[in-house]
N, C-alpha and C positions, 0 to 999 in steps of 0.2 A: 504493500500500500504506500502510496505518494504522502509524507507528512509535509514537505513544506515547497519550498523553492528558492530558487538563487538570482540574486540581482547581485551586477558587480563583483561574482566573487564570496561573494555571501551568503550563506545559508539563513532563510526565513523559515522558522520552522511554524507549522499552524496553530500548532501548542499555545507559541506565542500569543499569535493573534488573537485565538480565542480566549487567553486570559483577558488581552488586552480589552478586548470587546464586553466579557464578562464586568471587566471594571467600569466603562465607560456605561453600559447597561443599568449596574445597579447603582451610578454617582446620580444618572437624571432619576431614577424613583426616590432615592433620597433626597434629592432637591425638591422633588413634588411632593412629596413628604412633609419637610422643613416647610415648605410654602403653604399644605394645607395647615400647619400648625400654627401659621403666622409668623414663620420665622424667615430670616433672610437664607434662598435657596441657593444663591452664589457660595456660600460658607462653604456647602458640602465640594463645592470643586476647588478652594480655594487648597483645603486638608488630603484632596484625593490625592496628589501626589506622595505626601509623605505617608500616610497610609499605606498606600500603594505598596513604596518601597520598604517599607517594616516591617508589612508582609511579607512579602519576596524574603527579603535576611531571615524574617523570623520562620518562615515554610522550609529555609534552606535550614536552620540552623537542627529544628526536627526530624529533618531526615536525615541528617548527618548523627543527629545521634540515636537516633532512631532507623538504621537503615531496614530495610527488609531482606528476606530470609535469601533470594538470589543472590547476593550480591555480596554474600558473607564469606571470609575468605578463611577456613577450616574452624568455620566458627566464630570470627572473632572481626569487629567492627573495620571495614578496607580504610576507613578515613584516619582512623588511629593508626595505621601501617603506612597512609599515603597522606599526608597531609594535604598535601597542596592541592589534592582530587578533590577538596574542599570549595577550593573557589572555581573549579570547574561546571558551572551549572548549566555549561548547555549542553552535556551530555545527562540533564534531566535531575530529578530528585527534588520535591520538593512536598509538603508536609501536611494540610489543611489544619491540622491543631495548631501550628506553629502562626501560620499565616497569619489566623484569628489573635495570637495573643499578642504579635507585632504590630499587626491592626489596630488593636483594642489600646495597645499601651502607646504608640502612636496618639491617637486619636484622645489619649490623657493630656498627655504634655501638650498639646494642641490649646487642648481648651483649658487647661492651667494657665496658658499663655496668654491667649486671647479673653480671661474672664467669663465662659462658658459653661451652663450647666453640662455638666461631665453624661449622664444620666441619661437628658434630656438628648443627649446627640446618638447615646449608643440605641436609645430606642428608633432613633430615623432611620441607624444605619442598619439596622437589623433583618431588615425586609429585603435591603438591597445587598448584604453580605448573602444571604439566603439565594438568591439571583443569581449573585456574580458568581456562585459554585455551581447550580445550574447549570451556568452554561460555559464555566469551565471545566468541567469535567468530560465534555466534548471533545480536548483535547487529548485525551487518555485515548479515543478514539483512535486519532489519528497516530497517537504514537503505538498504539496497541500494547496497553496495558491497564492495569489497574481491573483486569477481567475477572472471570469468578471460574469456578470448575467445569471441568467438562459438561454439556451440557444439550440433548436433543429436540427441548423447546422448539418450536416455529419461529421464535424470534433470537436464537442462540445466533452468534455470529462467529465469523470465520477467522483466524489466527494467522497467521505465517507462519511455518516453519521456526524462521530464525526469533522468533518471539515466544516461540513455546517453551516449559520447563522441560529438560530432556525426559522427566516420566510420562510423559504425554508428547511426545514426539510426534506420534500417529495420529494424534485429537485430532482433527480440524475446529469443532465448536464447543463454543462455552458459551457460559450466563454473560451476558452484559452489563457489569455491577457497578460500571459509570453508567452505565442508561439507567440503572435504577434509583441507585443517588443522583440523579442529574434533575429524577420526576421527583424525588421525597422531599428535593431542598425547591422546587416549584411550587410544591404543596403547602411547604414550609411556608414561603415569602404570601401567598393566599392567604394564609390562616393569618399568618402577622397580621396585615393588613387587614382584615374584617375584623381580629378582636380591638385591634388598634383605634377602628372608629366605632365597632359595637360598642364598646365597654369604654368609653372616652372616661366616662368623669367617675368612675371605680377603680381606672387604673393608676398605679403610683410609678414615677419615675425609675426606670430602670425595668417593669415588668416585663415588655416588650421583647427587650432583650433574654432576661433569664427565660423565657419563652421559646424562646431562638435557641438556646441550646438545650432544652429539655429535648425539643420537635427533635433535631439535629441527632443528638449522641445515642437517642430514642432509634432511630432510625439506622443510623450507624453499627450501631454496635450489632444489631442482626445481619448486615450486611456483609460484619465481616466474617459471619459465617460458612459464606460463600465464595470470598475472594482466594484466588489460588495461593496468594503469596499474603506473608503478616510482615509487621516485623517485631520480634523478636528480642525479649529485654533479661533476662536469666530463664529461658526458657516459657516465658510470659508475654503475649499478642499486649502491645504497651497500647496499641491504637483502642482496640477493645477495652482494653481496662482503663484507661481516661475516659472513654464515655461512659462507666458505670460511676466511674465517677464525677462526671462531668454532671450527668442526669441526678444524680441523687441529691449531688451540694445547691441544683439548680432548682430542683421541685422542691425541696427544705426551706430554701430563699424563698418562696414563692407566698408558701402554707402561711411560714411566719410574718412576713409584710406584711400580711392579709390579718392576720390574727384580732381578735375583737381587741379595741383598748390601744393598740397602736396608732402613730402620728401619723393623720393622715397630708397624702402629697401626690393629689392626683396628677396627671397629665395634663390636665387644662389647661393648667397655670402656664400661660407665655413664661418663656425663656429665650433671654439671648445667645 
């Protein structure tokens, strides 16, 4: 399969483009977002670049310590044997847990900076983080990976050769488990968005988002049921086990916000 193309001497890979697109996708629904909340929708483009890029460090920084099971070299992490295969990132790797927390901590210092409720932003972006993995995970497509186990479905797709693991050499198809993350985080950014306006003046600052990774790690963590490769942390799927624990610390946050007797701080309230 063709992932990308060359100008110049260059390799474009579609990988790219699709995250690129993924970012740009979900910056205007958080701007229309911001705007339906009364807030200024330029903001959200003004932070998309450094976002952007804390993501990327932070996505790389996860998979580096975090690699998966292919790519283990008798065991034992290739980036600790090869350092400098470190900053090599365009022969691929890169993390969704990480993405989010480079994101997220980006997006602090931001509105530290700026005088910002902190809160009030990660709920805008929440819809549109939700989105932008949508429709980045399209690029797993093209690079063929990120698949799920053998698999005879109607909709199972077709592998290459040089992308299969050697026990499966003869497979040709499997689950497609970025097509299926690609619809859970579609579903995701929907749901955002209807409880987001359903529930306007019950919800408190910040719900939006623990929302967002309840849906998420929810969904995840069954998925990785299916994918042919994990990676692996003493003998432990590290991806799997942060979403149990991502879901439990985030539905806990949720219950108790909520709790009779606590300070209320809904959404309504305009924030700069």
């Amino acid at each position: 399969m063709i992932n990308g193309f060359t100008i110049f001497g260059i390799k474009i890979y579609f990988y790219a483009l699709i995250i690129i697109a993924g970012a740009l996708l979900g910056a205007y629904v958080a701007s229309r977002e911001a705007r339906r909340r009364g807030l200024d929708g330029d903001i959200v483009w003004d932070f998309l670049p450094w976002v952007l890029i804390a993501g990327i460090i932070g996505a790389r920084i996860w998979h580096v310590l975090t690699p998966d099971s292919t790519i283990l070299i008798d065991g034992q992490n290739p980036y600790f044997l090869r350092p400098l295969d470190i900053f090599n990132i365009r022969n691929g790797g890169l993390g969704i847990p990480g993405a989010i927390m480079g994101g997220v901590l980006a997006l602090w210092i931001y509105c530290r900076k700026k005088k910002l409720i902190f809160l009030t932003w990660l709920d805008i972006i929440a819809p549109a983080v939700a989105l932008g993995q949508a429709v980045g995970r399209w690029g797993n497509y093209f690079n063929q990976e990120v698949y799920g186990l053998p698999s005879n479905l109607p909709w199972a797709i077709k592998i290459d050769e040089a992308h299969r693991l050697p026990q499966y050499a003869d497979v040709e198809r499997y689950h497609p488990t970025f097509l299926y993350e690609s619809i859970w985080n579609l579903l995701n950014m929907f749901i955002l968005l209807w409880v987001a306006r359903k529930f306007q003046d019950k919800l408190k600052k910040g719900d939006i988002f623990f929302l967002y990774l309840v849906i998420y790690s929810f969904g995840r963590f069954f998925l990785e049921f299916i994918r042919i490769v994990n990676s692996p942390i003493a003998g432990i799927n590290s991806n799997q086990t942060l979403m149990v624990i991502v879901f439990v610390a985030s539905t806990i946050a949720l219950i108790v916000r909520h709790l009779p007797g606590r300070k209320t701080d809904t959404q309504g309230d305009p924030a700069a």
